[in-house]
DRENBANU-183529 format. One record per atom (N, C-alpha, C, O): y, z, x; residue in three letters; atom name. Coordinates in Angstrom, 2 decimals, padded with zeros to 5 digits. Layout:
N
Y_Z_X_code_site
Y_Z_X_Ala_CA
...
//
This chain:
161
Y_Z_X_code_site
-011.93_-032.92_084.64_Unk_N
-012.86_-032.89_083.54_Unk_CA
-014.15_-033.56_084.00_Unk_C
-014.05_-034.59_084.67_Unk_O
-015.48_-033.02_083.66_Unk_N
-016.15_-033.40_084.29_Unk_CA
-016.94_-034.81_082.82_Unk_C
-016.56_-034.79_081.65_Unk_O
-018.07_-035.89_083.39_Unk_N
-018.51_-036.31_082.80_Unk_CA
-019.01_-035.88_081.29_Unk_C
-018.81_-036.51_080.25_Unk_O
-019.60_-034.84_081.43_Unk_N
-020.19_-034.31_080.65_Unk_CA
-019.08_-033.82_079.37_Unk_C
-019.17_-034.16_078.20_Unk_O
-018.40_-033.24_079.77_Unk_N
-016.99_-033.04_078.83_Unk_CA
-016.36_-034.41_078.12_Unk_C
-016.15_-034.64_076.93_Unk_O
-016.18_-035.03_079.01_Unk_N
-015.46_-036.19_078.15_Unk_CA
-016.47_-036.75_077.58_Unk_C
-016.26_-037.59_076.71_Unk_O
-017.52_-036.46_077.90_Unk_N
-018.52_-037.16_076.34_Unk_CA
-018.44_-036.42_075.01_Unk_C
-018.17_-036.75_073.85_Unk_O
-018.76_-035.35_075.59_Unk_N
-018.68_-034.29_074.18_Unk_CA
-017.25_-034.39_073.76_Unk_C
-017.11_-034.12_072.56_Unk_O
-016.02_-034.74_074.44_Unk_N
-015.13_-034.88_073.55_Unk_CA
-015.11_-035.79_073.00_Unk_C
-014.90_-035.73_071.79_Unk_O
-015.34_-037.19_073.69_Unk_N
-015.77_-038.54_072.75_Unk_CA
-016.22_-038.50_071.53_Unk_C
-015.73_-039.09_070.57_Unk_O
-017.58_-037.50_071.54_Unk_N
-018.77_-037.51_070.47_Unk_CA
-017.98_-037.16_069.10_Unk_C
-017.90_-037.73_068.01_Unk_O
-017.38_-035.86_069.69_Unk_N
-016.64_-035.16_069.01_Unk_CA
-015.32_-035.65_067.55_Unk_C
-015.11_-035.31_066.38_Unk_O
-014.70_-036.65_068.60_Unk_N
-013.72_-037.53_068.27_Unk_CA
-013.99_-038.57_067.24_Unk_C
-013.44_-038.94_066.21_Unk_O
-015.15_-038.94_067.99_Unk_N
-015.62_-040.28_066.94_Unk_CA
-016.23_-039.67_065.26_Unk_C
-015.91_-040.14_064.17_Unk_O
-017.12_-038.57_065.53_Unk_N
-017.58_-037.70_064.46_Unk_CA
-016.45_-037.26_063.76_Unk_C
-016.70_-037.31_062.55_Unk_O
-015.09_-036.78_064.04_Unk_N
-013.86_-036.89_063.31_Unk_CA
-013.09_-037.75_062.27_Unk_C
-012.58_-037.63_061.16_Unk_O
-013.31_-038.80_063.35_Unk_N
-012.69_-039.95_062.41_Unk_CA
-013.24_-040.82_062.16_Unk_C
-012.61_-041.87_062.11_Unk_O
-015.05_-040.85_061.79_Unk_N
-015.47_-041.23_060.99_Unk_CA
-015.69_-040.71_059.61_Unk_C
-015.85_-041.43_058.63_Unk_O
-015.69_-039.26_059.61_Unk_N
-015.55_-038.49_058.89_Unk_CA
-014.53_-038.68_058.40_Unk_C
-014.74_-038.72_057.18_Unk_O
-013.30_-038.86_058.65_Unk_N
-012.41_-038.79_057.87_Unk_CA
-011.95_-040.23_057.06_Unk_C
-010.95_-040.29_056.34_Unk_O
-013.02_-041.57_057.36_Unk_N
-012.74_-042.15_057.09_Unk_CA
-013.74_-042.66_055.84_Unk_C
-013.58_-043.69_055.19_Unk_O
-014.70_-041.78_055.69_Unk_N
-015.86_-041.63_054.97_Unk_CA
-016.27_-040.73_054.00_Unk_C
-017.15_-040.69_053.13_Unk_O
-015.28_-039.94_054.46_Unk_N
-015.34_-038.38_053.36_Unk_CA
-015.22_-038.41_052.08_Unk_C
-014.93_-039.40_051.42_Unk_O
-015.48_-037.12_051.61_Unk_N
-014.55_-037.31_050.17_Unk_CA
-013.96_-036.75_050.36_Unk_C
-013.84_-035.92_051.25_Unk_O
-012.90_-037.27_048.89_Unk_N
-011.65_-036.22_048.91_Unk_CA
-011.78_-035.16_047.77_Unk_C
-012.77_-035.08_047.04_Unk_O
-010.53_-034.25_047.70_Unk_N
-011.27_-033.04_047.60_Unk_CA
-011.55_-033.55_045.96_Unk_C
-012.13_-032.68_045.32_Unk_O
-011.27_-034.68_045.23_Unk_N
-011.75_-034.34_043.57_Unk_CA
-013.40_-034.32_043.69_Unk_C
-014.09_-033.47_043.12_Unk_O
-013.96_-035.44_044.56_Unk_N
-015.18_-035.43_044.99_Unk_CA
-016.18_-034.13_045.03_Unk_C
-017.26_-033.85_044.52_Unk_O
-014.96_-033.27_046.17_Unk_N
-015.88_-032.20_046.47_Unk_CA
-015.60_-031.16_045.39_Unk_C
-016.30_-030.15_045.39_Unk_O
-014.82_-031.27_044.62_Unk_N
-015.18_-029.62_044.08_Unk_CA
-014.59_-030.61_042.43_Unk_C
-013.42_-030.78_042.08_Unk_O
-015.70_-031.03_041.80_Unk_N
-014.92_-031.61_040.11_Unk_CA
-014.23_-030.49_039.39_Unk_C
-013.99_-029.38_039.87_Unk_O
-013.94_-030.90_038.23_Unk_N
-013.19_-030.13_037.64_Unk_CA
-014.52_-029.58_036.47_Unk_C
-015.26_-030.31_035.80_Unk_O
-014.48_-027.96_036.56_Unk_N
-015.48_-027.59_035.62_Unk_CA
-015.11_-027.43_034.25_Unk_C
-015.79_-026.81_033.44_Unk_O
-013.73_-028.17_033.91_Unk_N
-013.69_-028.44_032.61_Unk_CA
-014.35_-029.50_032.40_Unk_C
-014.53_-030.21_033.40_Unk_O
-014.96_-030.01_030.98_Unk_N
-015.39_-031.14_030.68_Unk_CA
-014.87_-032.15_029.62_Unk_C
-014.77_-033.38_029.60_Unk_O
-014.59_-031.16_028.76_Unk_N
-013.87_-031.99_027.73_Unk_CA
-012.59_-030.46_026.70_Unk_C
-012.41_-029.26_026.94_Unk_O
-012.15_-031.18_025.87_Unk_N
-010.60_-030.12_025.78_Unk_CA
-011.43_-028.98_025.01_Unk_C
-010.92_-027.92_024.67_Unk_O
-012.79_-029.31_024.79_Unk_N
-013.62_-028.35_024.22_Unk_CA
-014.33_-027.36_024.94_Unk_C
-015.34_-026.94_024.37_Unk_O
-014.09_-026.90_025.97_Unk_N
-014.60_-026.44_027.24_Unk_CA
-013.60_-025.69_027.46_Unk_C
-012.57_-025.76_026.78_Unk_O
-013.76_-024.79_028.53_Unk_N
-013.37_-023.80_029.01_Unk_CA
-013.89_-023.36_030.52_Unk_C
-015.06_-023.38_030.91_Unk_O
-012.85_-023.00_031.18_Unk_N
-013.35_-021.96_032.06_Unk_CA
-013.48_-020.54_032.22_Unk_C
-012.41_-019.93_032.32_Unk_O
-014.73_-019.74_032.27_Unk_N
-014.56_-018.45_031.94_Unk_CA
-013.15_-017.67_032.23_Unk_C
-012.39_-017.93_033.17_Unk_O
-012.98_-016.79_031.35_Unk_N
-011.22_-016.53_031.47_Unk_CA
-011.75_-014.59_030.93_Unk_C
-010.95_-013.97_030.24_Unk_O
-012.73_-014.08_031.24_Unk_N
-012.47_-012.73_030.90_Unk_CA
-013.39_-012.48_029.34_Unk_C
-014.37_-012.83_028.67_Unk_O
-011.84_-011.31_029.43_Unk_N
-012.62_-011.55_027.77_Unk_CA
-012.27_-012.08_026.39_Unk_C
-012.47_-011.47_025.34_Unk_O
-011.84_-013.00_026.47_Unk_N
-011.21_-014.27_026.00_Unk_CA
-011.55_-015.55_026.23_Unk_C
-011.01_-015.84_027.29_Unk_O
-012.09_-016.41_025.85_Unk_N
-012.55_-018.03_026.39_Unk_CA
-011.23_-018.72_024.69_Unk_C
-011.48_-018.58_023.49_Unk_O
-010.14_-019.32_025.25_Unk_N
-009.73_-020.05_024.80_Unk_CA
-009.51_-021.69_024.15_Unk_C
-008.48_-022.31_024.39_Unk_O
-010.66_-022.30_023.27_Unk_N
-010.25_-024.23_023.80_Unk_CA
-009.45_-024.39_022.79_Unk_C
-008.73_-023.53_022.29_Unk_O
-009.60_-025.90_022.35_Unk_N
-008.84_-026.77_021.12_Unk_CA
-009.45_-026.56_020.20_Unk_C
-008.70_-026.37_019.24_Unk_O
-010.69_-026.48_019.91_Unk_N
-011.69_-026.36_018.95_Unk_CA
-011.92_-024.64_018.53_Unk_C
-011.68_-024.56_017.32_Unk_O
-012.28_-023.31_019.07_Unk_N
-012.59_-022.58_019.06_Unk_CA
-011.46_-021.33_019.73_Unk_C
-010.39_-021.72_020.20_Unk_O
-011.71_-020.25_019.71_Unk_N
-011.78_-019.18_020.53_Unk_CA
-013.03_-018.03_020.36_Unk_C
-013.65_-017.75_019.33_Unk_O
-013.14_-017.57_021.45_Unk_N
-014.30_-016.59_021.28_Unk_CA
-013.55_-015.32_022.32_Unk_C
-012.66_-015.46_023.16_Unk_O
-014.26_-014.15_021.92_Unk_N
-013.22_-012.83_022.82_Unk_CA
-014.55_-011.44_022.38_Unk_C
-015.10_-011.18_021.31_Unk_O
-014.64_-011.00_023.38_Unk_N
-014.66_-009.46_023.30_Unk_CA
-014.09_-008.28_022.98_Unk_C
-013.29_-007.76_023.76_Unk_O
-014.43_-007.67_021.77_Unk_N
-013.36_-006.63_021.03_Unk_CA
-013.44_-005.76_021.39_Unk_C
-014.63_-005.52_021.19_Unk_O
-012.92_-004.69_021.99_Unk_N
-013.64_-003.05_021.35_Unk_CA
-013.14_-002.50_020.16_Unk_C
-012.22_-002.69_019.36_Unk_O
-014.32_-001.55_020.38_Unk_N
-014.20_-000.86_018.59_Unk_CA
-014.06_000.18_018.93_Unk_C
-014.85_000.61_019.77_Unk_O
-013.05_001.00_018.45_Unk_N
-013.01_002.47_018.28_Unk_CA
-013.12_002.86_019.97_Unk_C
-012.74_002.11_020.87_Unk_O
-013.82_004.43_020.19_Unk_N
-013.28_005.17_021.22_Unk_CA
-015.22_005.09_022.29_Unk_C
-016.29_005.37_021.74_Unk_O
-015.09_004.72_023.51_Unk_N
-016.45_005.45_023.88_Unk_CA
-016.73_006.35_024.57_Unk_C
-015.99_006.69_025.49_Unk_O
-017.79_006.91_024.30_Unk_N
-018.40_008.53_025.43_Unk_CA
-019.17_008.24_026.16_Unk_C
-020.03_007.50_025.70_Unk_O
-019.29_008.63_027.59_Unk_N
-020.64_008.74_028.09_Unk_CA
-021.84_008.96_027.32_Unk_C
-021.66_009.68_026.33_Unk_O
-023.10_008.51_027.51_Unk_N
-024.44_008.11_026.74_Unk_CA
-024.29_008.43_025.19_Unk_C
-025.05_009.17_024.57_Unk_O
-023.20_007.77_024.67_Unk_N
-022.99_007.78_023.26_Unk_CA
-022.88_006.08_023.29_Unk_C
-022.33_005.32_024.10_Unk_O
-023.90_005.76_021.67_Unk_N
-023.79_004.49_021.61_Unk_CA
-022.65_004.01_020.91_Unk_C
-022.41_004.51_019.81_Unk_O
-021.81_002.99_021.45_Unk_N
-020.73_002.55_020.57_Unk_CA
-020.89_001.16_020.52_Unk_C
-021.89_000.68_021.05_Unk_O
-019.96_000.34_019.90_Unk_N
-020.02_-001.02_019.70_Unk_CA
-018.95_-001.83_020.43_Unk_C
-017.86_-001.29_020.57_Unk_O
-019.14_-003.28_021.01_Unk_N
-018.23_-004.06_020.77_Unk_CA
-018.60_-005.42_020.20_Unk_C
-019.69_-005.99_020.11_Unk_O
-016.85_-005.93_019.69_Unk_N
-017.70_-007.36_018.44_Unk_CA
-017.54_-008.58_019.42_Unk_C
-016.68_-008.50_020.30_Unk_O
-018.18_-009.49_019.33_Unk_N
-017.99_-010.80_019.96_Unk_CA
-017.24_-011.58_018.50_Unk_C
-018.04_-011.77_017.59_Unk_O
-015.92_-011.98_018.27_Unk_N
-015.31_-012.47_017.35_Unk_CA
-014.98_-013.84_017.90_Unk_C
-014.16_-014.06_018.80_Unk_O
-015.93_-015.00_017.06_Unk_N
-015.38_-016.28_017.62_Unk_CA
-014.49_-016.89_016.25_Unk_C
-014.76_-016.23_015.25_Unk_O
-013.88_-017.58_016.09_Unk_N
-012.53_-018.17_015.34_Unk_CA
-012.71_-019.95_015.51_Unk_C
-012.90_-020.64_016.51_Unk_O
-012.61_-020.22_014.34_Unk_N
-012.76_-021.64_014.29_Unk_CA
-011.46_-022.11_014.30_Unk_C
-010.62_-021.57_013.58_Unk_O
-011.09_-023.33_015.22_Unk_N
-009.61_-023.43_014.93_Unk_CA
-009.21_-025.33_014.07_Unk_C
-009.97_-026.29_014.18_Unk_O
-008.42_-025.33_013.61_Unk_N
-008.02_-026.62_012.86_Unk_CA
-008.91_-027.23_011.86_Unk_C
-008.99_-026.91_010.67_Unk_O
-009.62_-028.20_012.52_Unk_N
-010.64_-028.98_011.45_Unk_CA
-011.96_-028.09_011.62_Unk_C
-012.87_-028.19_010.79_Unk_O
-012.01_-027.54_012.31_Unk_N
-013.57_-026.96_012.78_Unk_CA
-013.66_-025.71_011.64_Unk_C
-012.91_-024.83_011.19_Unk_O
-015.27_-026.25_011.44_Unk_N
-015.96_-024.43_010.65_Unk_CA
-016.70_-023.66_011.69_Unk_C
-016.94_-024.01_012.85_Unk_O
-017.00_-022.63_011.12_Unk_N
-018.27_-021.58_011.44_Unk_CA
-019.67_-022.53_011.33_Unk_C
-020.00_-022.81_010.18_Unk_O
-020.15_-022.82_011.95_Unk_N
-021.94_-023.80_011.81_Unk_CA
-022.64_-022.61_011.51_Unk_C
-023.07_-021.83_012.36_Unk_O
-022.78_-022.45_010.00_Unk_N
-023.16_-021.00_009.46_Unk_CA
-025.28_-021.07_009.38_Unk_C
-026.05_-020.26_008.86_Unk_O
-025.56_-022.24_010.06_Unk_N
-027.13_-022.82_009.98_Unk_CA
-027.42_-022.26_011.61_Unk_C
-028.63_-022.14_011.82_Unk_O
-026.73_-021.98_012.55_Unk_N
-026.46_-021.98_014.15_Unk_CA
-027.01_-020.56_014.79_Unk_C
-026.29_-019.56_014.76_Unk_O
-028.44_-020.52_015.42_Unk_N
-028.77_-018.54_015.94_Unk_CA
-028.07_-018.12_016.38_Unk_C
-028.52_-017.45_017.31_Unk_O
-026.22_-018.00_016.23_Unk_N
-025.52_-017.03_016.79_Unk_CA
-025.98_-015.69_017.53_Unk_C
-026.51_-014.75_016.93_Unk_O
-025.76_-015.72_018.79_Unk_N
-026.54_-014.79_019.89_Unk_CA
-025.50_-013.89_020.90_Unk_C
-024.47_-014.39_021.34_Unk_O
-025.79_-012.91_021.12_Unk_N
-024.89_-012.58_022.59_Unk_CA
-026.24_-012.07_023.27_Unk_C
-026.96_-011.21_022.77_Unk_O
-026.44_-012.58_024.24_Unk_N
-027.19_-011.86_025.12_Unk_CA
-026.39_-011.21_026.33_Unk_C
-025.69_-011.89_027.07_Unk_O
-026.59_-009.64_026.48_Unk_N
-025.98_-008.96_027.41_Unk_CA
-026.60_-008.94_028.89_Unk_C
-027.79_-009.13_029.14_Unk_O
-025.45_-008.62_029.95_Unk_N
-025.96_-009.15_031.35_Unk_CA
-025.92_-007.36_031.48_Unk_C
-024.83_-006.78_031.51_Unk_O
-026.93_-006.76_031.53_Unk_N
-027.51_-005.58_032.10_Unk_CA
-027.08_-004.81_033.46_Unk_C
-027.52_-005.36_034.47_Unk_O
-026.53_-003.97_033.61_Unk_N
-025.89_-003.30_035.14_Unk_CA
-026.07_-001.69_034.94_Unk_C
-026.50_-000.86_034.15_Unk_O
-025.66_-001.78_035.77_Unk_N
-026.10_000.19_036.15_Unk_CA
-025.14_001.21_034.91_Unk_C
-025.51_002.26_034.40_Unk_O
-023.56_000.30_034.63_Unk_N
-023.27_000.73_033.53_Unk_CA
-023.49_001.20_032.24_Unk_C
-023.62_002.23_031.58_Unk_O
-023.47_-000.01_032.19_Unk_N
-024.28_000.30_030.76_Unk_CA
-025.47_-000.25_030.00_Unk_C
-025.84_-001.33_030.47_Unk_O
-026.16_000.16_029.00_Unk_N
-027.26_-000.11_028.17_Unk_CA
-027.28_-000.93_027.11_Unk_C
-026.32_-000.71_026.37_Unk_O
-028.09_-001.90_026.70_Unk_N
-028.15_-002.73_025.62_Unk_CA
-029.79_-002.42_024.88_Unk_C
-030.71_-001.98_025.57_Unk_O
-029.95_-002.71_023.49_Unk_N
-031.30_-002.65_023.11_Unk_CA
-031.87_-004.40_023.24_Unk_C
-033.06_-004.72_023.19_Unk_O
-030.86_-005.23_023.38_Unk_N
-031.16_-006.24_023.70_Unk_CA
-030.21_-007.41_023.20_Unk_C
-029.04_-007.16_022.91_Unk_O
-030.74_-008.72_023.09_Unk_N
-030.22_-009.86_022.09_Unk_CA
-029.36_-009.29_021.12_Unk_C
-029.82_-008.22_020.71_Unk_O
-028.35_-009.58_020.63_Unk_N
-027.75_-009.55_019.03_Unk_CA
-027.56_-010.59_018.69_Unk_C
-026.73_-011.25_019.33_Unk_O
-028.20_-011.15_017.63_Unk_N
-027.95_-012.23_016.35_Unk_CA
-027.09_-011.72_015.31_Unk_C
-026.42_-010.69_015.23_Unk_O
-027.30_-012.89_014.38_Unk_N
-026.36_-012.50_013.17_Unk_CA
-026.69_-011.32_012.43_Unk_C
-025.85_-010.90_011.63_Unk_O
-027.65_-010.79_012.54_Unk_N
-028.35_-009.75_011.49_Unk_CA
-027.35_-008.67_012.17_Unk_C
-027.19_-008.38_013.36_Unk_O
-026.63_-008.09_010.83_Unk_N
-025.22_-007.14_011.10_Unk_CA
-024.23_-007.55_011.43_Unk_C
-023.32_-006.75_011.63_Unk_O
-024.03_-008.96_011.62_Unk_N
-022.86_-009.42_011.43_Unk_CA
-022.32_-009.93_010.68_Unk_C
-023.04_-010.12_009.69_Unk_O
-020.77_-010.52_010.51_Unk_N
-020.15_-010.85_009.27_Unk_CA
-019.62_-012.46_009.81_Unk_C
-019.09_-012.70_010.90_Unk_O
-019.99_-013.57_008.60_Unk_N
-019.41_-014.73_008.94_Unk_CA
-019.34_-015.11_007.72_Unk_C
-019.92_-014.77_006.69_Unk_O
-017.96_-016.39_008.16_Unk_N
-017.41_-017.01_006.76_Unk_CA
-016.94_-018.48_007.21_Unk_C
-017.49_-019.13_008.10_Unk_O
-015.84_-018.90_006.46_Unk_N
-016.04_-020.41_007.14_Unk_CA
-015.49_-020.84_008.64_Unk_C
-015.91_-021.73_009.37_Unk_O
-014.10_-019.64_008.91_Unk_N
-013.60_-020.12_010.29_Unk_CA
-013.94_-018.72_011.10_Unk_C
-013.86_-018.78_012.32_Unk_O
-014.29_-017.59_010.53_Unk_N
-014.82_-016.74_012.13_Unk_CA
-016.07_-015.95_011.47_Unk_C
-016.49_-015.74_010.33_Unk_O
-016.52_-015.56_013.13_Unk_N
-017.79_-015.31_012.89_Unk_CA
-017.46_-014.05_013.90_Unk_C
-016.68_-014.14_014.85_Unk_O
-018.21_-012.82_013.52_Unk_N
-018.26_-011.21_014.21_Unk_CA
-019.86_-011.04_014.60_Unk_C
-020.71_-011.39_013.78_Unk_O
-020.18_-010.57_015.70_Unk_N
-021.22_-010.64_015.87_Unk_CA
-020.78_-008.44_016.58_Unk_C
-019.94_-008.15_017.44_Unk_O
-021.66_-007.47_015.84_Unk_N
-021.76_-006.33_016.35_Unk_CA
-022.79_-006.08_017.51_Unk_C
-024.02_-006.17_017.41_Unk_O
-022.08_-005.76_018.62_Unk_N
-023.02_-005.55_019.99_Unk_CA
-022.97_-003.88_020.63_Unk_C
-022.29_-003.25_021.44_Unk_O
-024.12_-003.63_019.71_Unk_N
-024.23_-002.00_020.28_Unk_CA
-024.48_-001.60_021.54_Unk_C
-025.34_-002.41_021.90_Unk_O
-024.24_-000.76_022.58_Unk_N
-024.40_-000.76_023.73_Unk_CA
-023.99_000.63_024.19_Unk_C
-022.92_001.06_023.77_Unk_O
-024.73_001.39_025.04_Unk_N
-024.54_002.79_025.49_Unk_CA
-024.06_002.81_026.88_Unk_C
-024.77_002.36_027.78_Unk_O
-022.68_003.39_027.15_Unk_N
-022.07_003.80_028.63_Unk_CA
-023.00_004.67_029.36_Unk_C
-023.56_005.74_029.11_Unk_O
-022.97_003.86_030.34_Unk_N
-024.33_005.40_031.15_Unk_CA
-023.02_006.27_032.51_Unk_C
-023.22_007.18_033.31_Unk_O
-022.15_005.70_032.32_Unk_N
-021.02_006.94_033.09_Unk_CA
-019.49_006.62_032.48_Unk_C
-018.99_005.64_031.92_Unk_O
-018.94_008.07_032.93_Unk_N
-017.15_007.77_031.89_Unk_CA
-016.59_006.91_033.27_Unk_C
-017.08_006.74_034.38_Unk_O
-015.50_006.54_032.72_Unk_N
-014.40_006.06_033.72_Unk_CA
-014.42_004.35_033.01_Unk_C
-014.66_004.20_031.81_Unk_O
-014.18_003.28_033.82_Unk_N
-013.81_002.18_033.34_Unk_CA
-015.32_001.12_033.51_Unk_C
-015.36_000.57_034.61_Unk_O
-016.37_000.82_032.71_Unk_N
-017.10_-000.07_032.74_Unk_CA
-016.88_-001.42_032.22_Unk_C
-015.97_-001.65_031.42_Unk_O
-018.09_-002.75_032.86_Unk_N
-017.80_-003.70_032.32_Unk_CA
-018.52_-004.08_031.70_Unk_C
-019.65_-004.24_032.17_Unk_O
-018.15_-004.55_029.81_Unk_N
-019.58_-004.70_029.27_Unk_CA
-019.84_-006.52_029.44_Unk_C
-018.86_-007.13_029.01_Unk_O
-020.39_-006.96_029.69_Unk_N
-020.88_-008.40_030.16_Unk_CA
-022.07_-009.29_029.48_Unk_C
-023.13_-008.81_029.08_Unk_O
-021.72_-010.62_029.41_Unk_N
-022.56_-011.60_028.44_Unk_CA
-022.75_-012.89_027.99_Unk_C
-021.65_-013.42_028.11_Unk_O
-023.30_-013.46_027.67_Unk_N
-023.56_-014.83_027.27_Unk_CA
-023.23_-014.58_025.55_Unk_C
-023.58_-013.66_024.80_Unk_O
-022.44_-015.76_025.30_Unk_N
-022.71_-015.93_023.71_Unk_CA
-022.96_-017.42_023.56_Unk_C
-022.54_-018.27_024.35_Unk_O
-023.62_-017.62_022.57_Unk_N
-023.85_-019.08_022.17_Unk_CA
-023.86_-019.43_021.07_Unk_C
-024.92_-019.20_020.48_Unk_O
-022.87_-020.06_020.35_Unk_N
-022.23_-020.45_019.32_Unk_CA
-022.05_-022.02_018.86_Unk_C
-022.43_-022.95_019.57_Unk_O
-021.40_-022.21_017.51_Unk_N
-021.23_-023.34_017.29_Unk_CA
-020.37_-023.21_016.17_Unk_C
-020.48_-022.32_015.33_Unk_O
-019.34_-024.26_016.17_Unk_N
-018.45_-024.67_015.00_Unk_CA
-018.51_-026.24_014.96_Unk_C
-018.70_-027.07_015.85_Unk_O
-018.25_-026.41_013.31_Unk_N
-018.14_-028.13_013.29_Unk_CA
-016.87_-028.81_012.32_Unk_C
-016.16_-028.18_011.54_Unk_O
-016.82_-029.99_012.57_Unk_N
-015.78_-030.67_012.07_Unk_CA
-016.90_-031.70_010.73_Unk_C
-018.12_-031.58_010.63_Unk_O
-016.14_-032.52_009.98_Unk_N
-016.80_-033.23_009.13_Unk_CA
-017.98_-034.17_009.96_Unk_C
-019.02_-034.58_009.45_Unk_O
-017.50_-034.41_011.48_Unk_N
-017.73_-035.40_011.77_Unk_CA
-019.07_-035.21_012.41_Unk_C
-020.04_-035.93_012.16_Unk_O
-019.04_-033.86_013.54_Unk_N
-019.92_-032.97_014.45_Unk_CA
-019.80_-031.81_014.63_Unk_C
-018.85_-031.05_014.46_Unk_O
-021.05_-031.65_015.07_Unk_N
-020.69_-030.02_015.68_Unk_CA
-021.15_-029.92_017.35_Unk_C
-021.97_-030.54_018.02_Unk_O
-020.00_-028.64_017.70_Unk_N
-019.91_-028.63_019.12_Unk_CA
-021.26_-027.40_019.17_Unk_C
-021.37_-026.71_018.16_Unk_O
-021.72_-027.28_019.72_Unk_N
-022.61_-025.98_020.41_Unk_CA
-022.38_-025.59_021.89_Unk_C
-021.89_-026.46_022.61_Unk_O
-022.67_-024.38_022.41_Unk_N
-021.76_-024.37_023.43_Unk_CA
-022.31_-022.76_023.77_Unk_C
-022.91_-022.05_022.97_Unk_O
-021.88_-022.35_025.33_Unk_N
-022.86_-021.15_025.51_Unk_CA
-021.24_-020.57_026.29_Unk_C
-020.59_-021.41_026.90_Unk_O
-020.83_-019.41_026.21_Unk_N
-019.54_-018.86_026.91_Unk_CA
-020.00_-017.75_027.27_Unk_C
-020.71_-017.05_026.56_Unk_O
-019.57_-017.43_028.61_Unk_N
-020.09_-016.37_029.42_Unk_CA
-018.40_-014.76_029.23_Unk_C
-017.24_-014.92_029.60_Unk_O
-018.83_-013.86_028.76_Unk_N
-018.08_-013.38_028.82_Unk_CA
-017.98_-011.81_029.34_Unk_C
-018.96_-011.12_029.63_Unk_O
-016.60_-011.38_029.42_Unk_N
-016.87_-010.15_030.15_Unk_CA
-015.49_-009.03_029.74_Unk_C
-014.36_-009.50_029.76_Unk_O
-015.68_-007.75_029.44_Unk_N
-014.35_-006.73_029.47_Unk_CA
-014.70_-005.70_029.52_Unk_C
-015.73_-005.24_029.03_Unk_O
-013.59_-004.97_030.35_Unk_N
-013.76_-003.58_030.74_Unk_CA
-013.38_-002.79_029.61_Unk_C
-012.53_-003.20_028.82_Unk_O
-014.03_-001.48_029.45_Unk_N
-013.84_-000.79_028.47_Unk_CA
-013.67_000.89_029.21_Unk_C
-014.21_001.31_030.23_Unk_O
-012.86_001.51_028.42_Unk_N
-012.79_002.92_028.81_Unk_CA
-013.30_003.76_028.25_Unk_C
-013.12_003.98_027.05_Unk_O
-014.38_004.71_029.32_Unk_N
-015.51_005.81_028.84_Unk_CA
-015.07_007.19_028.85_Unk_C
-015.17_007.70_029.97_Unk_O
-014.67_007.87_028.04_Unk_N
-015.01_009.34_028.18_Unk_CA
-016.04_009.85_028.63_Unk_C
-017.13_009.28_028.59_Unk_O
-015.82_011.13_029.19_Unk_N
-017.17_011.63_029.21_Unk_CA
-017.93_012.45_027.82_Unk_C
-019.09_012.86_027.89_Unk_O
//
């Protein structure tokens, strides 16, 4: 082995196990993107917590460039209401699939004290299996507070032509 080698393995070595004596471990490197039991990790088209659920419905049947609907239905669960004062929103994430006219708020939707329907019109631009995709941002409250909260959601739907 020549000089030069056993340095670079030295270098090498020492950069190892200082590293390993300095590192983090893995909670460090990657936290947990839950935050509290009110949180969620995106799960589809369904976001499940303690406080809430929120989900992507479909409605009825769709066609190629026929506009149809799906509902964003969130559900208040236990002590929690509908925060019926709250701009209930879905904003849709736009793809080659399919079409949105934009934002949907409450205007055309139906709410009461524990769920809230929000109608999201949207046109298939080919048949076969698309994904309709989105942000909603919502809120339910207890006597005490209210949670607000933004859930990213997503489901495939089946297009006729």
């Amino acid at each position: 082995m020549t000089k030069f080698s056993e340095g670079v393995i030295g270098i090498s070595t020492a950069v190892l196990l200082a590293g390993g004596a300095t590192g983090c471990n893995r909670s460090e490197a990657a936290p947990s993107r839950e935050k509290s039991s009110a949180h969620a990790v995106v799960a589809g088209a369904k976001v499940d917590t303690d406080d809430y659920a929120v989900e992507l419905k479909p409605v009825g049947a769709y066609s190629k460039g026929k506009e149809g609907v799906i509902e964003v239905v969130i559900e208040a669960k236990g002590d929690k209401h509908i925060n019926e004062q709250y701009p209930f929103k879905f904003t849709p994430k736009e793809s080659a699939d399919v079409t949105f006219k934009g934002p949907t708020g409450k205007d055309g939707g139906s709410f009461d004290a524990k769920k809230a329907v929000l109608r999201v019109p949207f046109t298939p631009t080919r048949s076969g299996t698309v994904k309709v995709a989105g942000k909603v941002s919502l809120s339910v409250c207890s006597d005490k507070n209210c949670l607000m909260e933004k859930q990213e959601l997503d489901r495939d739907v089946s297009v006729a032509d």
